[in-house]
Biopython code that builds the backbone (N, CA, C, O; Angstrom):
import numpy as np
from Bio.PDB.StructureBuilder import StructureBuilder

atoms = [
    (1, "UNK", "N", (-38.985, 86.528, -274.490)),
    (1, "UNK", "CA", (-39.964, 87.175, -275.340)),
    (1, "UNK", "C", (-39.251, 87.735, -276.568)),
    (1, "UNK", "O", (-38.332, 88.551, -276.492)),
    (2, "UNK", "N", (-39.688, 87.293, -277.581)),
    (2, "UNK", "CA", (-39.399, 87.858, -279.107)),
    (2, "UNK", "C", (-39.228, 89.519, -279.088)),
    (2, "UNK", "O", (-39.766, 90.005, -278.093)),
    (3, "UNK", "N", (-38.713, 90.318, -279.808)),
    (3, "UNK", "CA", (-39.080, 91.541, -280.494)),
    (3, "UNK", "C", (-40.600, 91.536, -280.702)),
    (3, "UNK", "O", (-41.302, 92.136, -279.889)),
    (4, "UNK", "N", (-41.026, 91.039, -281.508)),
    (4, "UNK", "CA", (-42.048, 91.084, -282.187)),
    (4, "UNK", "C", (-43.487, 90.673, -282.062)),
    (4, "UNK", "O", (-44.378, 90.700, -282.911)),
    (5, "UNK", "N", (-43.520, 90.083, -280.156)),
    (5, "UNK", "CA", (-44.394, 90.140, -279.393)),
    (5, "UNK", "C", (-45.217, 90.994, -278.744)),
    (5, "UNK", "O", (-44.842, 91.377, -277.636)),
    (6, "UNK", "N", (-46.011, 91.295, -279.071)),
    (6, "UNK", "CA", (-46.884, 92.305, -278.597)),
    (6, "UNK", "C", (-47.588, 91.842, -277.137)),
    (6, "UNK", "O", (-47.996, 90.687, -277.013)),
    (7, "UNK", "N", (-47.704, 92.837, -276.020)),
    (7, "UNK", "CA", (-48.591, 92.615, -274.756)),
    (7, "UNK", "C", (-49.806, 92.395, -274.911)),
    (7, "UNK", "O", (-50.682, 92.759, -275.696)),
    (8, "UNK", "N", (-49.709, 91.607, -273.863)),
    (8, "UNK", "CA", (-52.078, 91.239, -273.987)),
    (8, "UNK", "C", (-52.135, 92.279, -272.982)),
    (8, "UNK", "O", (-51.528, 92.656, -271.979)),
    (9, "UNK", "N", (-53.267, 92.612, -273.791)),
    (9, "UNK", "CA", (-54.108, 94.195, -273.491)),
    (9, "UNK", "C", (-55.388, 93.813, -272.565)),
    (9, "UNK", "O", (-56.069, 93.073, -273.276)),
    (10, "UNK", "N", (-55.883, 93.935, -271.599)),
    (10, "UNK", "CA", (-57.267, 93.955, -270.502)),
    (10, "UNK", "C", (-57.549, 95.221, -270.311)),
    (10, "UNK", "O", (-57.162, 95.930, -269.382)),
    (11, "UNK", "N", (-58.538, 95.631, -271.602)),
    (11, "UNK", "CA", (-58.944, 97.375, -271.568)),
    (11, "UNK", "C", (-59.676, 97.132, -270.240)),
    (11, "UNK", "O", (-60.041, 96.177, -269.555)),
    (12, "UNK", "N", (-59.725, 99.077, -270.208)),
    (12, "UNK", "CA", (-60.863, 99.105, -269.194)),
    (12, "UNK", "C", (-62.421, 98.909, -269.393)),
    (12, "UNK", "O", (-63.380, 99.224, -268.689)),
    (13, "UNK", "N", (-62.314, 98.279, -270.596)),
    (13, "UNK", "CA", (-64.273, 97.430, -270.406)),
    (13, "UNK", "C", (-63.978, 96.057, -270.150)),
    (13, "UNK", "O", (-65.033, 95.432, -270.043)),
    (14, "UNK", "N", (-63.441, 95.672, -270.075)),
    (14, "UNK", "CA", (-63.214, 94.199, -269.627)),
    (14, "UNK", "C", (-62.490, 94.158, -268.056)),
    (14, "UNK", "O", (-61.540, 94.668, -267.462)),
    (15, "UNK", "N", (-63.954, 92.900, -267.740)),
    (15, "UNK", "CA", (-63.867, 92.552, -266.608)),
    (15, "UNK", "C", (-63.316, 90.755, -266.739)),
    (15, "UNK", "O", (-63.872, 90.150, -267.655)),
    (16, "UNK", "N", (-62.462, 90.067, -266.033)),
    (16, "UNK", "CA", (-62.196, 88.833, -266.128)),
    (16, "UNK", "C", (-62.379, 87.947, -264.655)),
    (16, "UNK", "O", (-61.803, 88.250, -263.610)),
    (17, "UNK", "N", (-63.560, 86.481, -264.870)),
    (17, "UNK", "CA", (-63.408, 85.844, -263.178)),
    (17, "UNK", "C", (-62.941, 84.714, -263.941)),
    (17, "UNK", "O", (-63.396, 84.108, -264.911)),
    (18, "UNK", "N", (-61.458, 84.550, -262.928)),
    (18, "UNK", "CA", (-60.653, 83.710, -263.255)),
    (18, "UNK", "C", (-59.004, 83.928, -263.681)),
    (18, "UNK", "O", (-58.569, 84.840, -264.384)),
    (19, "UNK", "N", (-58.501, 83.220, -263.274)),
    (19, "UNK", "CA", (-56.815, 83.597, -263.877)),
    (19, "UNK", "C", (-56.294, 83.378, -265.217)),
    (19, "UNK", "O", (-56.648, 82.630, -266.129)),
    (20, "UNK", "N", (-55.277, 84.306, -265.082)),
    (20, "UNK", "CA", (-54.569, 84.233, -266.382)),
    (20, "UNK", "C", (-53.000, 83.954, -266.247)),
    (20, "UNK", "O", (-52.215, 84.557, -265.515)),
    (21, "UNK", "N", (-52.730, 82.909, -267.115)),
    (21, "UNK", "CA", (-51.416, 82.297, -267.204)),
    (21, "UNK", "C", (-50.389, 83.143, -268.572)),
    (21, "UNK", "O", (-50.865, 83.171, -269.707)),
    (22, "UNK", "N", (-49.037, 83.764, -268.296)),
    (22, "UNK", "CA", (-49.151, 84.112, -269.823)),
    (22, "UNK", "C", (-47.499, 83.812, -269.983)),
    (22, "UNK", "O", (-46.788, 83.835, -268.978)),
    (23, "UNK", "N", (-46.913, 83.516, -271.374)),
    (23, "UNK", "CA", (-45.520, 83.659, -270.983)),
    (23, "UNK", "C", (-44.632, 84.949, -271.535)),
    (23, "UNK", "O", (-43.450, 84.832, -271.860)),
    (24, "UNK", "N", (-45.305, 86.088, -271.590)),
    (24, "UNK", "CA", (-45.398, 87.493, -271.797)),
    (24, "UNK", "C", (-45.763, 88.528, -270.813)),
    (24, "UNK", "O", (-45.800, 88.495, -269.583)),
    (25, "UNK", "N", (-45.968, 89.254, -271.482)),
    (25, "UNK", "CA", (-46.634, 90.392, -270.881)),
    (25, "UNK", "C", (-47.748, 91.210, -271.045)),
    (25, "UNK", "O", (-48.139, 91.773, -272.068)),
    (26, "UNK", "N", (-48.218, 91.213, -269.913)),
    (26, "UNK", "CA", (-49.633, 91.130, -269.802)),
    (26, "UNK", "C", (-49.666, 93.283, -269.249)),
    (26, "UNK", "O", (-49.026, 93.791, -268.329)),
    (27, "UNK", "N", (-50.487, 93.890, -270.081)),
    (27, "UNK", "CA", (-51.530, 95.296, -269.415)),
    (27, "UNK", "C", (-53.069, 94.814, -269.172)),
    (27, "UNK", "O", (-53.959, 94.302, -269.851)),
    (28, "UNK", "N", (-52.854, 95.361, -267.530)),
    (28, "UNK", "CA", (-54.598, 95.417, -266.799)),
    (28, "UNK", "C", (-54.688, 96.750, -266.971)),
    (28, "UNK", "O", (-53.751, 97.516, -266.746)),
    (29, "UNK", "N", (-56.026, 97.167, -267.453)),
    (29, "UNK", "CA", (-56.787, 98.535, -267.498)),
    (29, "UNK", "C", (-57.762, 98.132, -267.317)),
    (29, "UNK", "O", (-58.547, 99.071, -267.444)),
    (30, "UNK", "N", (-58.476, 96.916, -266.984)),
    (30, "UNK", "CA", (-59.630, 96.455, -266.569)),
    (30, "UNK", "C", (-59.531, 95.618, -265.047)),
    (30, "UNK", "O", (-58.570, 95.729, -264.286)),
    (31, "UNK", "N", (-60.780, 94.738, -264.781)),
    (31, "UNK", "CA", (-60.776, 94.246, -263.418)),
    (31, "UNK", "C", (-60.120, 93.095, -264.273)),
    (31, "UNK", "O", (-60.211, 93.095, -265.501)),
    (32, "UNK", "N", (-59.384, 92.013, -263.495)),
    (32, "UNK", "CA", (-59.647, 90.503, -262.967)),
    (32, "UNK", "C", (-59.760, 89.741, -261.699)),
    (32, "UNK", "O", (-58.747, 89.588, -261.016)),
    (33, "UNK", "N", (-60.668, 89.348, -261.399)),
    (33, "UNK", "CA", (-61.009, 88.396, -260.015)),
    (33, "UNK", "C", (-60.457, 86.947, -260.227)),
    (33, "UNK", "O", (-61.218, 85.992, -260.378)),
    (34, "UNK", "N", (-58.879, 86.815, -260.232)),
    (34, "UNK", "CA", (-58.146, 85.918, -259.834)),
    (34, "UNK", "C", (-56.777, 85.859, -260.360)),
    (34, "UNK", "O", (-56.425, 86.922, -260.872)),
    (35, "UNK", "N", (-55.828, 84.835, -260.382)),
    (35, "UNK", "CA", (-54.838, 85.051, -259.920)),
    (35, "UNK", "C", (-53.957, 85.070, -261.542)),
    (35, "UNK", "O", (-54.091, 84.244, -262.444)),
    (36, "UNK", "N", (-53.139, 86.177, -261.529)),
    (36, "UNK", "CA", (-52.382, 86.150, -262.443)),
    (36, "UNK", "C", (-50.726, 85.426, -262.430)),
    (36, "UNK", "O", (-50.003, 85.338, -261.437)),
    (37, "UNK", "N", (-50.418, 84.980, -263.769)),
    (37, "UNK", "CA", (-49.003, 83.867, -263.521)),
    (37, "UNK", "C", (-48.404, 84.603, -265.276)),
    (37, "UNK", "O", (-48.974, 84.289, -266.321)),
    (38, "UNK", "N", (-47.251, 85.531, -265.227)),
    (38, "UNK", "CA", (-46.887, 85.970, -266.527)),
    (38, "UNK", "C", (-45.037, 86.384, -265.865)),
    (38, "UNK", "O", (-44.343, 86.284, -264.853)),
    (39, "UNK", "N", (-44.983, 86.960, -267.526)),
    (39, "UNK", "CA", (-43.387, 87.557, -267.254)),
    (39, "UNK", "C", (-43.560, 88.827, -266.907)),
    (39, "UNK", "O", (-42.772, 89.136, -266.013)),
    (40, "UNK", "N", (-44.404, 89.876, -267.305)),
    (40, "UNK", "CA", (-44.634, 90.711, -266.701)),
    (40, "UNK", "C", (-45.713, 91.192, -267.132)),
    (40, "UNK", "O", (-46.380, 91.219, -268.167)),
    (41, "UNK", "N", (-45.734, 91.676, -265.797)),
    (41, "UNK", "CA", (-47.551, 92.814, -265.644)),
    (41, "UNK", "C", (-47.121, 93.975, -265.358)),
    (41, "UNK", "O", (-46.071, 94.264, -264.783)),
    (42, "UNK", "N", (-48.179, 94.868, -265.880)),
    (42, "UNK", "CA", (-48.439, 95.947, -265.892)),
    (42, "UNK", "C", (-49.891, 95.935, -265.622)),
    (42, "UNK", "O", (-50.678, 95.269, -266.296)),
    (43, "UNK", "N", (-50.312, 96.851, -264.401)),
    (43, "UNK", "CA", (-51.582, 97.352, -263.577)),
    (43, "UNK", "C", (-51.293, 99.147, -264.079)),
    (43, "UNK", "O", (-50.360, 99.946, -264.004)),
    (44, "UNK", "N", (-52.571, 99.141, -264.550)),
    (44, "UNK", "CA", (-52.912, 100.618, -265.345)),
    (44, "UNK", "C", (-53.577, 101.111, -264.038)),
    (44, "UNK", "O", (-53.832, 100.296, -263.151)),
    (45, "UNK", "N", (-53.878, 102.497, -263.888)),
    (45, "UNK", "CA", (-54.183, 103.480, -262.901)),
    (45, "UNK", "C", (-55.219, 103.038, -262.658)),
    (45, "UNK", "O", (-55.465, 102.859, -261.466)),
    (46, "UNK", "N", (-56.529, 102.585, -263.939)),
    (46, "UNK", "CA", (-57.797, 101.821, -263.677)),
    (46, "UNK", "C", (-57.656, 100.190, -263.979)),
    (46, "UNK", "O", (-58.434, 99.534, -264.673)),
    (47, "UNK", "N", (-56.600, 99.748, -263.363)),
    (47, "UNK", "CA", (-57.082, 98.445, -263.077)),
    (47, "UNK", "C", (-56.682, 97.887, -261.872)),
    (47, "UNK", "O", (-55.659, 98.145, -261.238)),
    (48, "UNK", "N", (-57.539, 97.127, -261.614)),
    (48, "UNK", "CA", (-57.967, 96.261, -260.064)),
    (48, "UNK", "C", (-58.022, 94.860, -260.691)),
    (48, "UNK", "O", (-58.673, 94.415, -261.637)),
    (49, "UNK", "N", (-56.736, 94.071, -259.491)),
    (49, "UNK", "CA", (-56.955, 92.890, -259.652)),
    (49, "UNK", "C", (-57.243, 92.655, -258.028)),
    (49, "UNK", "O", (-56.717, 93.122, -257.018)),
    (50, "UNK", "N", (-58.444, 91.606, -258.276)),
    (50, "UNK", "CA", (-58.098, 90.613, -256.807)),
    (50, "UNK", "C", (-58.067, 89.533, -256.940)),
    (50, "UNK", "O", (-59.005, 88.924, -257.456)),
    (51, "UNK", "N", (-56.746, 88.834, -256.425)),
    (51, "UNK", "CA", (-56.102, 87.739, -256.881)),
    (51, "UNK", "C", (-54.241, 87.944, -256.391)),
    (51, "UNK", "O", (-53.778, 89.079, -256.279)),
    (52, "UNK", "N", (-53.641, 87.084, -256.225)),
    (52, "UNK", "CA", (-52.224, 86.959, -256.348)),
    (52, "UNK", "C", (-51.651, 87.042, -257.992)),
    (52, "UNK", "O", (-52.252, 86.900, -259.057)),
    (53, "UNK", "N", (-50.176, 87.344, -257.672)),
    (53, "UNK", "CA", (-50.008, 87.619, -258.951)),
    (53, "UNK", "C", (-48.283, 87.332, -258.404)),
    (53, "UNK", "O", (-47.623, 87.634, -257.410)),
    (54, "UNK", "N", (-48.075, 86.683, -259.511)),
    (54, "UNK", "CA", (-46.491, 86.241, -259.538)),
    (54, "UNK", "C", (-45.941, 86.073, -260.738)),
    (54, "UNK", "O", (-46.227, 85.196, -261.554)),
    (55, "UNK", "N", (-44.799, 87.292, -260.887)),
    (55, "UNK", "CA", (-44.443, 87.769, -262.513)),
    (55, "UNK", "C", (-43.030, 87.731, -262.002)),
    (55, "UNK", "O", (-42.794, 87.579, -260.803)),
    (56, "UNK", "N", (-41.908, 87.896, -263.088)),
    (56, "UNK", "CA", (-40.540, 88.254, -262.936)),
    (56, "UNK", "C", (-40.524, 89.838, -263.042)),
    (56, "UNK", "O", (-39.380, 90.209, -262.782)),
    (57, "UNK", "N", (-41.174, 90.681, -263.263)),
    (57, "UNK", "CA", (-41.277, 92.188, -263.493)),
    (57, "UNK", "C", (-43.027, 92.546, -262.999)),
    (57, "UNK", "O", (-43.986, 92.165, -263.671)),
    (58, "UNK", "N", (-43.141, 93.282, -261.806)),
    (58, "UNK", "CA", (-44.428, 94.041, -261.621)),
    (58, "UNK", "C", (-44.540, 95.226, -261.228)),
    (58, "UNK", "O", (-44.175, 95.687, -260.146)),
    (59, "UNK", "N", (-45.376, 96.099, -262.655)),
    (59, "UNK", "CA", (-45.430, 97.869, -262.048)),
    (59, "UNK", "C", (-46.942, 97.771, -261.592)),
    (59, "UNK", "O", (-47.714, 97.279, -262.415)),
    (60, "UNK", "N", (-47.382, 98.125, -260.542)),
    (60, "UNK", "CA", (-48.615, 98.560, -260.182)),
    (60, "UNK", "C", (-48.725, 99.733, -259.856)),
    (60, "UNK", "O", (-48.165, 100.362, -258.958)),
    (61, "UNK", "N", (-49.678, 100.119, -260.818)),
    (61, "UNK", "CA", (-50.095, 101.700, -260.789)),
    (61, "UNK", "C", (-51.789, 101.827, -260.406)),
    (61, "UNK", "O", (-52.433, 102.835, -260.112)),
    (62, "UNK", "N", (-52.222, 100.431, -260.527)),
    (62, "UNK", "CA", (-53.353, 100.606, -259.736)),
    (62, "UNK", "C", (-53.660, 99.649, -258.821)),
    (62, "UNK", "O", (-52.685, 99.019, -258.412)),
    (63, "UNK", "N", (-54.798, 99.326, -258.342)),
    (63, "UNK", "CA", (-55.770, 98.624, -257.146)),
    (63, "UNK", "C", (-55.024, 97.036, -257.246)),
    (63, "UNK", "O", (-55.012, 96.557, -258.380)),
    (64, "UNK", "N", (-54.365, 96.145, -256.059)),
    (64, "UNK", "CA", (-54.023, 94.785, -255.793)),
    (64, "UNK", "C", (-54.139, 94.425, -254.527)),
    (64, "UNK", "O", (-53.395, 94.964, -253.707)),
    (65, "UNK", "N", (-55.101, 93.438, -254.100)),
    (65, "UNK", "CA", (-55.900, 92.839, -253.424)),
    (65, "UNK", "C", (-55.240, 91.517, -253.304)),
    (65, "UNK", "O", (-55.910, 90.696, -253.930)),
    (66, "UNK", "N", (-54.243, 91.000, -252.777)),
    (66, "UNK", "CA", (-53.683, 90.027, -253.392)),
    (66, "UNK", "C", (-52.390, 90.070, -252.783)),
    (66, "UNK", "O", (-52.031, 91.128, -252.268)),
    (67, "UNK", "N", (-51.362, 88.701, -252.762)),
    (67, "UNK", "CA", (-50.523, 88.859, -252.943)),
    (67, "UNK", "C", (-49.573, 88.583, -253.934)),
    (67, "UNK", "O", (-49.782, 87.708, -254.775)),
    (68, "UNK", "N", (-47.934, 89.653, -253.895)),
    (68, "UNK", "CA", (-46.985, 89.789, -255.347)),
    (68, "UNK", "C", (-45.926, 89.213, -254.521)),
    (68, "UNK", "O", (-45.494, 89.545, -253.417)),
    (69, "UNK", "N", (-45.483, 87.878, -255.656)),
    (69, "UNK", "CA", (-43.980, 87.593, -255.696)),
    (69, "UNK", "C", (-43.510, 87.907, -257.258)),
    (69, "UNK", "O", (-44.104, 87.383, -258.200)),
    (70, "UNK", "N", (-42.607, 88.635, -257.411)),
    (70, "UNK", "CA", (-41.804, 89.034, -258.535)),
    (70, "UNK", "C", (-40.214, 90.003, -258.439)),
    (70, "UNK", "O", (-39.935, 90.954, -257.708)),
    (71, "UNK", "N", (-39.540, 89.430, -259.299)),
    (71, "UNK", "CA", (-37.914, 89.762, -259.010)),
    (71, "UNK", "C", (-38.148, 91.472, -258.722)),
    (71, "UNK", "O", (-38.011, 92.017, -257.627)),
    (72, "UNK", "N", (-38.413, 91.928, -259.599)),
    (72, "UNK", "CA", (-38.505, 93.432, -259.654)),
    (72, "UNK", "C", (-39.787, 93.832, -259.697)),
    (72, "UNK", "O", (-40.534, 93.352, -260.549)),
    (73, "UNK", "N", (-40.322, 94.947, -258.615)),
    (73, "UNK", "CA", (-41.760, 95.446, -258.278)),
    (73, "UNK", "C", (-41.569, 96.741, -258.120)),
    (73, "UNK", "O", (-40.510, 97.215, -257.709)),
    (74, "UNK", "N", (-42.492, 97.350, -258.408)),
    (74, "UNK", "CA", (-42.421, 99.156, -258.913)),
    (74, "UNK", "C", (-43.850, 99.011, -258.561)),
    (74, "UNK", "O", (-44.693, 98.296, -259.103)),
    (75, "UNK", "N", (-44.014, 100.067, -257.246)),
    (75, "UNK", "CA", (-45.128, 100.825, -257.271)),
    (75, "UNK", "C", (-45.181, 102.232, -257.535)),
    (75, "UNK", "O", (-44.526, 103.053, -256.893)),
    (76, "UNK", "N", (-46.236, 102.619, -258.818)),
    (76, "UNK", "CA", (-46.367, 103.931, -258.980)),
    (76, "UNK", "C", (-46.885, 104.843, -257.562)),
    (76, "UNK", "O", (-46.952, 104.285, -256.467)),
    (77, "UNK", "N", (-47.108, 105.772, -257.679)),
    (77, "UNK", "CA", (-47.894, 106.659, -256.582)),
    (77, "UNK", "C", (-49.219, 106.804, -256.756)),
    (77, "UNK", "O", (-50.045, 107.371, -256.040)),
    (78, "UNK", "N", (-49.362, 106.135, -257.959)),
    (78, "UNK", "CA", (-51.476, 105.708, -257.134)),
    (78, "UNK", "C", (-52.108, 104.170, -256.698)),
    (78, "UNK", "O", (-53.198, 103.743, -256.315)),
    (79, "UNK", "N", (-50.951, 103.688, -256.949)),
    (79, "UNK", "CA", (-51.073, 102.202, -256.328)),
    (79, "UNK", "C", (-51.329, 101.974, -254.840)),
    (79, "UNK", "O", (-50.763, 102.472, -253.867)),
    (80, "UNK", "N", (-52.439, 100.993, -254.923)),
    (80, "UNK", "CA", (-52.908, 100.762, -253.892)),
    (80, "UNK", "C", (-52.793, 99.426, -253.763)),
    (80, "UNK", "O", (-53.217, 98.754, -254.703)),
    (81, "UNK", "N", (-52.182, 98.702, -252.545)),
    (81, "UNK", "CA", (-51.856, 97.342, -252.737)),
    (81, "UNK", "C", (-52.650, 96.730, -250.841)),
    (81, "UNK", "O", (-52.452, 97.321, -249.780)),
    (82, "UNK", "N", (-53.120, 96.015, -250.950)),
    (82, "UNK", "CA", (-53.521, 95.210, -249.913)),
    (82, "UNK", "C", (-53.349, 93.992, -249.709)),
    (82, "UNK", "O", (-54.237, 93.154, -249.861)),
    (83, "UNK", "N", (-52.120, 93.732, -249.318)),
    (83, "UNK", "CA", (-51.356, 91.994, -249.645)),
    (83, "UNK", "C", (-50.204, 92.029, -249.307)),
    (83, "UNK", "O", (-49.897, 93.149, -248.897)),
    (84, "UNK", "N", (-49.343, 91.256, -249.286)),
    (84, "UNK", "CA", (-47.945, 91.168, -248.777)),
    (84, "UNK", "C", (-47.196, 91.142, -250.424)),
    (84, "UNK", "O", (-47.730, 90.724, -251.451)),
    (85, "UNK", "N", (-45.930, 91.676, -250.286)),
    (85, "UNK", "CA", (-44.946, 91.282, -251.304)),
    (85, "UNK", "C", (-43.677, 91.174, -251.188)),
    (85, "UNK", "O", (-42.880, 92.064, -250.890)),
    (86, "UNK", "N", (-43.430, 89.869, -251.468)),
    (86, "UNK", "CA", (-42.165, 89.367, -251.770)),
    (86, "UNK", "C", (-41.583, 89.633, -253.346)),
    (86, "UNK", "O", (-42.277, 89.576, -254.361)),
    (87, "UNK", "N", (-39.933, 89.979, -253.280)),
    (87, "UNK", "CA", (-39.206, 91.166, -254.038)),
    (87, "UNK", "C", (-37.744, 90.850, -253.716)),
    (87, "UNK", "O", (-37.205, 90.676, -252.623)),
    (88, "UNK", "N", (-37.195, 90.821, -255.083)),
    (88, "UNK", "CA", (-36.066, 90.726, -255.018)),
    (88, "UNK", "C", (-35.426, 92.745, -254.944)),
    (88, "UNK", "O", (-34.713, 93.370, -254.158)),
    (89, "UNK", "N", (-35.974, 93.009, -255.871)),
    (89, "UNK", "CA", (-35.712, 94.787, -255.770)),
    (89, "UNK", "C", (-37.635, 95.465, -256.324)),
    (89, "UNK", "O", (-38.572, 95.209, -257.081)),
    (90, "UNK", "N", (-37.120, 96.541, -255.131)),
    (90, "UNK", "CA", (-38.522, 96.864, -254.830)),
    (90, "UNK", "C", (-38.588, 98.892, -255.143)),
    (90, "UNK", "O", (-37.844, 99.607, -254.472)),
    (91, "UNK", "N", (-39.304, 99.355, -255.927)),
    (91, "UNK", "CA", (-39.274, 101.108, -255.383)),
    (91, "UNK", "C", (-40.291, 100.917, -255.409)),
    (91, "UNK", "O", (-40.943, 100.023, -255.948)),
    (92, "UNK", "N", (-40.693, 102.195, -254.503)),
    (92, "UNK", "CA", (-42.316, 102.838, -254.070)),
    (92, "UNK", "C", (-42.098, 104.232, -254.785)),
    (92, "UNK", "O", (-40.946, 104.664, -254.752)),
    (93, "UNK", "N", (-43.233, 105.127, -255.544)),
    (93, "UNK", "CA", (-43.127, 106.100, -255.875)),
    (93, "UNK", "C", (-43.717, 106.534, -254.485)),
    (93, "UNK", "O", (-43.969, 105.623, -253.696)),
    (94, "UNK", "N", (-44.015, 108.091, -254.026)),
    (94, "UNK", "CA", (-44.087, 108.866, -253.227)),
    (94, "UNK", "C", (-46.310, 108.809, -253.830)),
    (94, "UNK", "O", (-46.792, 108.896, -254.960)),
    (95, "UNK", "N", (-47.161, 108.600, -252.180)),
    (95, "UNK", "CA", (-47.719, 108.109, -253.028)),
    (95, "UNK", "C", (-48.758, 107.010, -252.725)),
    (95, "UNK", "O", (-49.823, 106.948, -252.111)),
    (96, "UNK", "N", (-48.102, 106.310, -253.312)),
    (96, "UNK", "CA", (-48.580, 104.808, -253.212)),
    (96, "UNK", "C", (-48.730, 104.064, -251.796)),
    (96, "UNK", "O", (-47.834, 104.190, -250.961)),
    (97, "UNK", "N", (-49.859, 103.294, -251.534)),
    (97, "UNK", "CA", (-50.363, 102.891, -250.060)),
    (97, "UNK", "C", (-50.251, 101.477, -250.349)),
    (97, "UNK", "O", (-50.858, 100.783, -251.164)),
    (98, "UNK", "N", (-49.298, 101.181, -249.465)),
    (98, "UNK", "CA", (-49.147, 99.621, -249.041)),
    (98, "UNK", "C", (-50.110, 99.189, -247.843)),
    (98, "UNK", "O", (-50.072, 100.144, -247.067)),
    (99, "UNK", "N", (-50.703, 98.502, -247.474)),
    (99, "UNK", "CA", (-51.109, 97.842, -246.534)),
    (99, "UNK", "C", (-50.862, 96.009, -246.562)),
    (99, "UNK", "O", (-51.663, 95.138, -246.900)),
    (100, "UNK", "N", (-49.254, 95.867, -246.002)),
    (100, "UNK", "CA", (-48.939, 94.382, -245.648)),
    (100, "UNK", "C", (-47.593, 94.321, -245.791)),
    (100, "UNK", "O", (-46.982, 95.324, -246.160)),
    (101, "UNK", "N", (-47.107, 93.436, -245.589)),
    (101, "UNK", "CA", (-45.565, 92.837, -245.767)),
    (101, "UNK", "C", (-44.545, 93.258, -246.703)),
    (101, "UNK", "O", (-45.207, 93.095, -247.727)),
    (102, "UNK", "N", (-43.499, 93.650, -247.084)),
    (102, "UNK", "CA", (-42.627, 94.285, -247.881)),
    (102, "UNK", "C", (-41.200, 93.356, -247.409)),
    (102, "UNK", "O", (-40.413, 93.780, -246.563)),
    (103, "UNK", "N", (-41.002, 91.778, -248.249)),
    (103, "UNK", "CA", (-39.847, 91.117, -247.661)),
    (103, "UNK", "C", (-39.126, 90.906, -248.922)),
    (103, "UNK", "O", (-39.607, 90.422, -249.947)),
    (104, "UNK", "N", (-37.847, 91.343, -248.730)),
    (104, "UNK", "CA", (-36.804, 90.730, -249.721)),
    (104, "UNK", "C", (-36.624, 89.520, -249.316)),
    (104, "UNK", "O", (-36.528, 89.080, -248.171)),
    (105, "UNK", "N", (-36.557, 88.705, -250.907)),
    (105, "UNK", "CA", (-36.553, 87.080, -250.812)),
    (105, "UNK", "C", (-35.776, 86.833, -251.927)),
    (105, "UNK", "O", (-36.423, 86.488, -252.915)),
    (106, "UNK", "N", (-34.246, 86.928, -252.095)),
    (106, "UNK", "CA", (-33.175, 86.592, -253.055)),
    (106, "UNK", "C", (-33.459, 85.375, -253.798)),
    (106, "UNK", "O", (-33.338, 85.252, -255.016)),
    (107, "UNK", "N", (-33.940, 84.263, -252.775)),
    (107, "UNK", "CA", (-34.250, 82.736, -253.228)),
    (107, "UNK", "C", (-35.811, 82.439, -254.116)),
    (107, "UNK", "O", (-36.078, 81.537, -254.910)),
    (108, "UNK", "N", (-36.712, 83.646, -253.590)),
    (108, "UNK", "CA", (-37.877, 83.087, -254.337)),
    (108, "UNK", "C", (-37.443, 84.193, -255.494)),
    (108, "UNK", "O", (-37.731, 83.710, -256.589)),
    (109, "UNK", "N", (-37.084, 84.991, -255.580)),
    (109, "UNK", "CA", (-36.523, 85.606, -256.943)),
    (109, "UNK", "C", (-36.036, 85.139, -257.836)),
    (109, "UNK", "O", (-36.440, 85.115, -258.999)),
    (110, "UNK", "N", (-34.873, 84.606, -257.278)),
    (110, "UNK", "CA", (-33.997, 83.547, -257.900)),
    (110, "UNK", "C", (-34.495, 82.120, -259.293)),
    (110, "UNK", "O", (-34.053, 81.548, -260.290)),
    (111, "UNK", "N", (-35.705, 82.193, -258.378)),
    (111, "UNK", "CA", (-36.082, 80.808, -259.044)),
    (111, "UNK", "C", (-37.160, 81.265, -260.302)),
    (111, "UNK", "O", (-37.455, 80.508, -261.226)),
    (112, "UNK", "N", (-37.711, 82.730, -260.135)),
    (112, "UNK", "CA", (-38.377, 82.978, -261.472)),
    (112, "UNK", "C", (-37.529, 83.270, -262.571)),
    (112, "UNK", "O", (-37.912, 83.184, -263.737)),
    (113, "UNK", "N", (-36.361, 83.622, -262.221)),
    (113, "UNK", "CA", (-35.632, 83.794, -263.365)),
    (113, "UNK", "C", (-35.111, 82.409, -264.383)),
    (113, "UNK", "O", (-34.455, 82.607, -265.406)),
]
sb = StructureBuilder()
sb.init_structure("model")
sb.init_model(0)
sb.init_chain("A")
sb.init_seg("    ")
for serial, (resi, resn, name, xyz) in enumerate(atoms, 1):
    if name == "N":
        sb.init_residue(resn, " ", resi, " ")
    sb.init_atom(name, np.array(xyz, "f"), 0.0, 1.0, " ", f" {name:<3s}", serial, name[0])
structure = sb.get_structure()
């Protein structure tokens, strides 16, 4: 990604059915109902995806319904995740509710980079 690339923005009035492919970085502050494919995401406090989502960088700070493969995953402490995730390096803030799988996977990491 350039300097001079700016993130795609999904305010919170926008709702999306269907996935999004990006080779950037993507902010949810809105819904999407399906599966996201970027370099990195960012999930805002009000956004809910349901869908999988597989980035090289993911902070979720809000609602994922879904499952995450991405090298590096950061859950804030209002994240709510319902899905399994695979993670090369992983923090949880104090907080945040997992419900599913939490596996380090060096090899599927490996290969987004």
């Amino acid at each position: 990604m350039k300097k001079s690339d700016v993130p795609s923005i999904i305010s919170s009035e926008v709702a999306i059915k269907g996935g999004i492919i990006s080779e950037g970085e993507i902010r949810i502050d809105g819904r999407i109902d399906g599966d996201i494919e970027c370099k990195i995401v960012i999930v805002g406090v009000n956004g809910i995806i349901n869908g999988n989502i597989n980035a090289q960088t993911a902070k979720i700070h809000g609602v994922l319904n879904g499952n995450l493969v991405a090298k590096s995953v950061v859950f804030g402490g209002t994240a709510k995740i319902k899905g399994d995730v695979r993670h090369q390096m992983l923090a949880i803030e104090p907080g945040a509710f997992i419900e599913g799988h939490c596996r380090r996977d060096d090899e599927t990491a490996e290969k987004k980079t």
